[in-house]
C-alpha positions as CSV (number, residue, x, y, z in Angstrom):
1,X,98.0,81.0,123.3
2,X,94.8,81.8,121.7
3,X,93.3,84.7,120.4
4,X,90.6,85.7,123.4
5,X,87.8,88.7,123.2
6,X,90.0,90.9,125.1
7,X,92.5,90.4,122.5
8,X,89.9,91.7,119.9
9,X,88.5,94.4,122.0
10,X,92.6,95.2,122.5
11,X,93.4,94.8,118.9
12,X,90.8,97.1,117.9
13,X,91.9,99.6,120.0
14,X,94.9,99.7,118.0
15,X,92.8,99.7,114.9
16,X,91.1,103.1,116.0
17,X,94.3,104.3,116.8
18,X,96.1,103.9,113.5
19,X,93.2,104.8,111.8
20,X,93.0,108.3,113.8
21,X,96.9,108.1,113.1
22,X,96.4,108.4,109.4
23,X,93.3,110.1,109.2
24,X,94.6,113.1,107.3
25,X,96.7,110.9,104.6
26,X,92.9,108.9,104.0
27,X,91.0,112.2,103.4
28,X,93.6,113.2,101.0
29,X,93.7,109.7,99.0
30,X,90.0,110.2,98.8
31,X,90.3,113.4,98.7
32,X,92.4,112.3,94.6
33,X,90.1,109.5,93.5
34,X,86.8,110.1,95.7
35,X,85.0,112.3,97.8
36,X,87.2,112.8,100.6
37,X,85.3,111.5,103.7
38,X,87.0,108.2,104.1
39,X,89.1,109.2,106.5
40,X,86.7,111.3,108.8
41,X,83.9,108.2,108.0
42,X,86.6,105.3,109.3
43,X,88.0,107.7,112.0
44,X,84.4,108.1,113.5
45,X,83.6,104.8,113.2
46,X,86.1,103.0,115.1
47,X,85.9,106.2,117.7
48,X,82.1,104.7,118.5
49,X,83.4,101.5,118.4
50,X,85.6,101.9,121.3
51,X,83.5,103.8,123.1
52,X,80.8,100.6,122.6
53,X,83.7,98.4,123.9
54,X,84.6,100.7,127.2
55,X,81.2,100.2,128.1
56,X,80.0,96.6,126.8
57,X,82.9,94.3,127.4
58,X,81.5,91.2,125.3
59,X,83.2,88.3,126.4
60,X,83.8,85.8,123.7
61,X,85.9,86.7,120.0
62,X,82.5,86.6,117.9
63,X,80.7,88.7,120.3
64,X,83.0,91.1,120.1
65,X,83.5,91.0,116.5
66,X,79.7,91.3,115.8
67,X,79.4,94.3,118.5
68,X,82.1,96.3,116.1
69,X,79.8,95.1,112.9
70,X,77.2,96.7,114.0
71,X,78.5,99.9,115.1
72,X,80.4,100.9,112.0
73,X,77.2,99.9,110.1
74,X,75.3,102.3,112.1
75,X,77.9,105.3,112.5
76,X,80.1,105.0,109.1
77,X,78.7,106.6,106.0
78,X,79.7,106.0,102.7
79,X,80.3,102.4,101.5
80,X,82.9,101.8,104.2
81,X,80.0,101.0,106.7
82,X,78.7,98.3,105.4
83,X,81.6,96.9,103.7
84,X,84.0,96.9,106.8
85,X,81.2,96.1,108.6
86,X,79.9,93.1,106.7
87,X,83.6,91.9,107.0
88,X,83.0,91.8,110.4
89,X,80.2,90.0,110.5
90,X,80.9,87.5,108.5
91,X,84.6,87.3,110.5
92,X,81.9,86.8,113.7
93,X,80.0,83.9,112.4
94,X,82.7,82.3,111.1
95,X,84.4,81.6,114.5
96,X,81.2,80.5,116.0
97,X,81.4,79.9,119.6
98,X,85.0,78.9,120.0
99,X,86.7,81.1,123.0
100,X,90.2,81.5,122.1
101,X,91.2,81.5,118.0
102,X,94.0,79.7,116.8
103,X,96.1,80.8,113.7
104,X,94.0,78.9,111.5
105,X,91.3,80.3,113.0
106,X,92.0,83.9,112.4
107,X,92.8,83.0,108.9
108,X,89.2,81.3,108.4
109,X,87.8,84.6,110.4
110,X,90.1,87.0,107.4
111,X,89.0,84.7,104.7
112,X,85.0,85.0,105.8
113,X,85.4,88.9,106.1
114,X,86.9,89.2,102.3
115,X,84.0,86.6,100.7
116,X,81.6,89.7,102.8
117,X,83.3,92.6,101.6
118,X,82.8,90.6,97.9
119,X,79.2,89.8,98.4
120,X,78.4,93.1,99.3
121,X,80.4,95.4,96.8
122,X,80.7,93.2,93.8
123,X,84.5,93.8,93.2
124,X,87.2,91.4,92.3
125,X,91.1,91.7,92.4
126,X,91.9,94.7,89.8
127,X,89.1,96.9,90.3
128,X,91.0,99.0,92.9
129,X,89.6,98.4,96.1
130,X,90.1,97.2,99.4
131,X,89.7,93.7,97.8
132,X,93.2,94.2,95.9
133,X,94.1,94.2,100.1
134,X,92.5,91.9,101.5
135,X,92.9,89.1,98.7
136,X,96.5,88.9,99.2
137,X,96.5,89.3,103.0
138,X,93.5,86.1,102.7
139,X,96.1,84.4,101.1
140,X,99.2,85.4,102.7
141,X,97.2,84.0,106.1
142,X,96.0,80.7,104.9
143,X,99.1,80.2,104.3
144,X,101.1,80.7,107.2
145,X,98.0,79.1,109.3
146,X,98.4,75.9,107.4
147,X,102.2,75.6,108.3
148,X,100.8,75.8,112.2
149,X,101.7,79.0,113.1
150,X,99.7,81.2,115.7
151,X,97.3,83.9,115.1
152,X,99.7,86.8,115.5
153,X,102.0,85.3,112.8
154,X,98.9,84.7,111.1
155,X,98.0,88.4,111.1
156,X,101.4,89.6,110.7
157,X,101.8,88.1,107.0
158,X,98.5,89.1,106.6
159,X,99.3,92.7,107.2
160,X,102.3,91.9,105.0
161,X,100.4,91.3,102.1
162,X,97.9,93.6,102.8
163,X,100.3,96.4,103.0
164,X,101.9,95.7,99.2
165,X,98.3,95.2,97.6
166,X,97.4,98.5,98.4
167,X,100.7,99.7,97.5
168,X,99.9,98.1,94.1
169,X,96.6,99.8,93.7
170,X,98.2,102.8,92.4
171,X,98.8,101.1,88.9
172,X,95.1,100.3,88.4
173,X,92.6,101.9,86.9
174,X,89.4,101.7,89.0
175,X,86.4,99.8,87.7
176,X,84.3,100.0,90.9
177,X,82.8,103.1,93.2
178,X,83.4,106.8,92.7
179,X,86.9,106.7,91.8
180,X,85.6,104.5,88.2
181,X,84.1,107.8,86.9
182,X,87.8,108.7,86.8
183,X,88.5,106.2,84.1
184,X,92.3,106.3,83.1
185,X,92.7,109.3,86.0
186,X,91.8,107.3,88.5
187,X,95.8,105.2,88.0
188,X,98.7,106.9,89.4
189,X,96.6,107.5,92.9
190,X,96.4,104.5,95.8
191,X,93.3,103.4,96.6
192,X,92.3,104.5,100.1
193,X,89.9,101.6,100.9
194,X,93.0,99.1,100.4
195,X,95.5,101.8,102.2
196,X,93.1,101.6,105.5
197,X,92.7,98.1,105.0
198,X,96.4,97.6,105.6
199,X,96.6,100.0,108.2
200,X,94.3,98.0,110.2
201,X,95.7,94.6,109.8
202,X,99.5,96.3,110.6
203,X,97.5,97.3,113.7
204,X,95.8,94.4,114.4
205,X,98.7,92.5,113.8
206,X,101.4,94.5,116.0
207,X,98.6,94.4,118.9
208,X,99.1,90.3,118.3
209,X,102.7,90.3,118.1
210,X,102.8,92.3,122.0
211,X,100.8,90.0,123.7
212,X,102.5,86.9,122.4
């Protein structure tokens, strides 16, 4: 079974709800290393996304994708906007037309939305960002896809990798946004772009792993 746009729209849903979930623990990992709107920016983000979808209803995956894009461009401040947004985007184009993903399409959609969060913030694995993430969960997905599994198994090591990248962020020493004007303070704290980006893919993953 493929991955259709009400999966998505459902899927994001659960995104929204995590992040609301967690909003507090974001604030106060931005809160160490940043400026401490992360949370409250991601939290009102995916708020207007939903409330796009419960009105919109696009009807194929990149359609959907694209519609939550451009919201969280419009409505997130900070550099979260445009970088989960441009993830989005590029996840959008990269499954063209196609109606229902298939594992290995979800991994090509993960592995579009990493190489557009990279083109737009200039970080690399190390520099403590949501890259140190996604990276892993890019590979973790390609992966699994390649041995033929479906896109909720697909997503699920995803979120697996995901989850210990950002657990591994605390180590580094940031080379990239507010948190590099730390220098050596900036180790010893997670970074909170990494820690939503695994909260979302658990989330997005889990919503997968109900419907199949």
């Amino acid at each position: 079974m493929g991955c259709t746009a009400q999966d998505i729209t459902t899927a994001l849903r659960a995104g929204a709800a995590v992040v609301a979930e967690h909003r507090d623990e974001l604030i106060q990992l931005d809160r160490e290393i940043g400026d401490a709107d992360h949370g409250e920016n991601m939290d009102r983000g995916f708020r207007a996304v939903i409330a796009k979808l419960d009105t919109a209803g696009p009807e194929t995956p990149a359609a959907t994708l694209k519609l939550a894009a451009t919201v969280l461009i419009s409505t997130v401040g900070g550099a979260s906007g445009p970088l989960y947004g441009t993830a989005f985007l590029r996840a959008a184009t990269a499954v063209g037309d196609d109606t229902e993903l298939d594992g290995r399409a979800v991994a090509a959609a993960l592995q579009a939305g990493m190489e557009g969060v990279v083109a737009r913030g200039r970080a690399e694995v190390g520099d403590k960002t949501m890259i140190d993430a996604l990276s892993p969960a890019v590979e973790a997905a390609r992966s699994v896809a390649e041995s033929g599994a479906d896109g909720a198994k697909v997503l699920a090591a995803a979120a697996e990798a995901a989850h210990q990248g950002a657990q591994d962020t605390e180590g580094l020493v940031a080379r990239k946004g507010r948190a590099s004007y730390l220098g050596e303070r900036s180790a010893g704290h997670v970074d909170p772009g990494a820690r939503s980006t695994a909260l979302l893919l658990t989330a997005f993953a889990e919503a997968a792993g109900a419907r199949s």
